[in-house]
N, C-alpha and C positions, 0 to 999 in steps of 0.2 A: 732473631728473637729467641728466647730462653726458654727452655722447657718451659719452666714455673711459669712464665708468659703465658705460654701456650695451655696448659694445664689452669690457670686463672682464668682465663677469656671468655668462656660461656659463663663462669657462675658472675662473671662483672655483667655480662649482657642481661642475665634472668635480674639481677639486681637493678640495673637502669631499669629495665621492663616494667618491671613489678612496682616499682617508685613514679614510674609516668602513668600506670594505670590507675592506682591509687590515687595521685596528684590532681586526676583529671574525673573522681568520681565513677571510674569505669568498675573497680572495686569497692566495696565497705568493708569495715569489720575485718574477719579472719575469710573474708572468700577470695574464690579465685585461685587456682594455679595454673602453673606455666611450667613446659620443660622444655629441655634441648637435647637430642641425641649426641651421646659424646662414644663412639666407638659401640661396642655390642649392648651398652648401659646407657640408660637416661639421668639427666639431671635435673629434680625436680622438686619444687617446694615442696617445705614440709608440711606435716597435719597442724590444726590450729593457729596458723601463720599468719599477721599480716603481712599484706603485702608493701605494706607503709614502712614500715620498720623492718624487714628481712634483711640479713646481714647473709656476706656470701658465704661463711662459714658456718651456715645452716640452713643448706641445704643440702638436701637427699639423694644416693645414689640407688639406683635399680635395675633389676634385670630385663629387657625390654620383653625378651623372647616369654619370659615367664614371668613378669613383672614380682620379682622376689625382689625384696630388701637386701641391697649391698652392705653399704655403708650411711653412716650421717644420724637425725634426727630421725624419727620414724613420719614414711613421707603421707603425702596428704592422702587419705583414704578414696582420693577419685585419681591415685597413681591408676589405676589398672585402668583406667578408660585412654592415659597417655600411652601406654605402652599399646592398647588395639589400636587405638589410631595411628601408628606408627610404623606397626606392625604390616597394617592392613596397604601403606601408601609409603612403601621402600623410597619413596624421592623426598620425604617427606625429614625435616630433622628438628620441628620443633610442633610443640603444640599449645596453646593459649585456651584457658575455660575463663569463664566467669557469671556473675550473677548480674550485670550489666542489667539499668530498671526497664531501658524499651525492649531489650530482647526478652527479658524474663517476662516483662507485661503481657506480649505476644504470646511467650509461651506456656500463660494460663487461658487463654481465649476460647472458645469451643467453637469450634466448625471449622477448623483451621484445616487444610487440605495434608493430609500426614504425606506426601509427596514432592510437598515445595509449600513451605507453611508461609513465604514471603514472595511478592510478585519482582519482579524487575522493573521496580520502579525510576533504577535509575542506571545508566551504562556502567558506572562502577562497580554497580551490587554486582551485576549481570556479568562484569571482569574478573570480579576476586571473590564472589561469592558462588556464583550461578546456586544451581537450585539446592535448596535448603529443606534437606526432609526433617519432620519431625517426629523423634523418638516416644513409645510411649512413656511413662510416669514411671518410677523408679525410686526408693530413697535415697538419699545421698549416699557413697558405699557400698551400694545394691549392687555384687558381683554379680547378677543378675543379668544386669545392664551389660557386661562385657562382649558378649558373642552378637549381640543386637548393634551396638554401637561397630564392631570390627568389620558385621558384613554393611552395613551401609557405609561406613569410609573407604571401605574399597573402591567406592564408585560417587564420593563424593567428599571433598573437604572439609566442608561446614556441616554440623547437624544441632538441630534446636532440640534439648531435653524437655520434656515436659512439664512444667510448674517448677524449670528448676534455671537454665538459662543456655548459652550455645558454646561448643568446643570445636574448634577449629585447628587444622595444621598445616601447615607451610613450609615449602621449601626452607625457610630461615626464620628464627624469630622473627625479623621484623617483617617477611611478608604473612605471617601468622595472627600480628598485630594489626596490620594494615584490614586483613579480611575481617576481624572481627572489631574493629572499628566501621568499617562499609555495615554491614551487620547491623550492628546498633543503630548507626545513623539511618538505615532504612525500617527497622523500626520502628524510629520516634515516626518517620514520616506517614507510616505504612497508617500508626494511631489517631496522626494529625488529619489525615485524609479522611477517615475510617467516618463513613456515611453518606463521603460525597464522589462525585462521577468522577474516577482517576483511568487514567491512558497509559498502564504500564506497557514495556518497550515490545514489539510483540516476536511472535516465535524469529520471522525472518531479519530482526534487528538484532535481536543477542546471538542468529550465525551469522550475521556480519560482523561481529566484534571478532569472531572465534575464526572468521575467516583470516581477520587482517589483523592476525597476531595483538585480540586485544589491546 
């Protein structure tokens, strides 16, 4: 395989990514981004971008350690939440946000438990999601939000922003995809249920997933 191969290959993957989330409604508009750790820098959509239209040749490079602007277009103003969760989960080489409508729905709710704002409704949530703290409120860009988001991905993949929607990271893009589609689809469920008697999986069901190598 060819340098330039090799040097293309993530920003081809953020590009399929970006065009399947888009395609399937998980994106609107200009929201959403996605990055990949490429060596000591991330590579991550730019600010203002759909993710419908995103060409690989713009997007953005950064510095994970200090999330500074490398190279590219100037990247999306919620780079610095990719670079802590990155930061915080060394196994970790990609990260996926979005405004996805059942996660964001969820995460305007009130009384939502800020330590796992979604039940284990179902063994997969419970496999690529497990528990889902939720972040307080912040505006979009809110450096704010950086040392808050860093120390809770230390000790958890997933986390739900407040009124805003959820960021997740993964060993690889696509297992970064995978959780934040479990996510949403627990969600929509979490909504549809929401009034009536539901039987999420209980404490001793999600350690027998974790026993048997989910």
């Amino acid at each position: 395989m060819s340098r330039a191969t090799n040097r293309d290959e993530p920003r081809a993957e953020i590009i399929a990514a970006a065009r399947s989330l888009f395609q399937r409604g998980l994106t609107h508009g200009s929201t959403g981004n996605l990055s990949v750790r490429v060596g000591e820098h991330l590579l991550v959509t730019p600010t203002g971008s759909s993710l419908g239209t995103l060409e690989a040749d713009e997007l953005s490079l950064i510095d994970t350690a200090a999330g500074a602007h490398v190279s590219g277009p100037r990247p999306s103003k919620e780079a610095f939440l990719h670079a802590a969760m990155l930061r915080a989960r060394p196994e970790a080489n990609a990260v996926v946000h979005t405004h996805s409508t059942y996660a964001a729905a969820v995460s305007c709710l009130d009384g939502l438990d800020p330590d796992d704002a979604l039940p284990p409704l179902t063994a997969y949530f419970a496999m690529r999601v497990g528990r889902l703290p939720l972040l307080p409120y912040f505006a979009p860009g809110d450096q704010a939000l950086e040392p808050a988001a860093e120390e809770a991905a230390r000790t958890h993949a997933a986390l739900l922003l407040s009124n805003h929607g959820p960021i997740v990271a993964g060993t690889s893009l696509g297992a970064a995809l995978d959780a934040i589609e479990e996510l949403e689809e627990t969600a929509k469920l979490f909504l549809l249920l929401r009034g009536l008697p539901t039987r999420p999986l209980t404490p001793e069901q999600v350690r027998a997933l974790a026993r048997h190598g989910k």
